[in-house]
C-alpha positions in Angstrom: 123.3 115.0 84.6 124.5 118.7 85.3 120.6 119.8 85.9 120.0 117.1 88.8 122.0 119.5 90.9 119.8 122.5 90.3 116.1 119.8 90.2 117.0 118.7 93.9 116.4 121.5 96.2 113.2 122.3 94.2 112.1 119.3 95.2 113.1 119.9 99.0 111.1 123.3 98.6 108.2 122.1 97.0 107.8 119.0 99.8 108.6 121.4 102.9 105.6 123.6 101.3 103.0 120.5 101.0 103.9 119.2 104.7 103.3 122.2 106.4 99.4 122.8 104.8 98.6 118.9 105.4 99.8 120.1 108.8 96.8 122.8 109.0 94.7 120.3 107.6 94.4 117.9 110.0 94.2 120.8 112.9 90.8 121.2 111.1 90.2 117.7 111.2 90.6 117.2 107.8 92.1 114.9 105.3 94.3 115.5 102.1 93.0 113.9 99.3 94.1 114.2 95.4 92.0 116.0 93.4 88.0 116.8 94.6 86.4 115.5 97.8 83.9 112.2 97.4 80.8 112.7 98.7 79.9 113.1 102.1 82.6 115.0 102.1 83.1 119.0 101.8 86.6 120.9 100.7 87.8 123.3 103.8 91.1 124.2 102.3 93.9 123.0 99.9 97.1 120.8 101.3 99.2 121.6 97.9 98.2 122.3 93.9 96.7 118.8 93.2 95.3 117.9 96.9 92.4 119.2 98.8 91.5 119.1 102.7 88.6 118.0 103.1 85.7 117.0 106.0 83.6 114.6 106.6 79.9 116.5 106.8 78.7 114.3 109.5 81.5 114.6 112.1 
């Protein structure tokens, strides 16, 4: 129980990173998705470690 103290505001930091490239992401007109793109669809960026941003090719 004396670790949940120090676990919290990791988790505030690693949230407040993730929202700001989703952020970016959809300025592109893209989408976050976990792991790899499905097909028609092409990576243009990352929105954290586990999600991509990627576009549709055809619009």
């Amino acid at each position: 129980m004396k670790i949940l103290y120090l676990l919290f505001p990791l988790l505030l930091l690693l949230v407040q990173g993730a929202a700001g490239n989703r952020a970016k992401c959809r300025e592109k007109r893209g989408y976050c998705t976990l792991g790899r793109c499905r097909y028609p669809a092409i990576t243009i960026g990352a929105c954290s470690r586990f999600q991509e941003c990627c576009r549709s090719v055809w619009g």
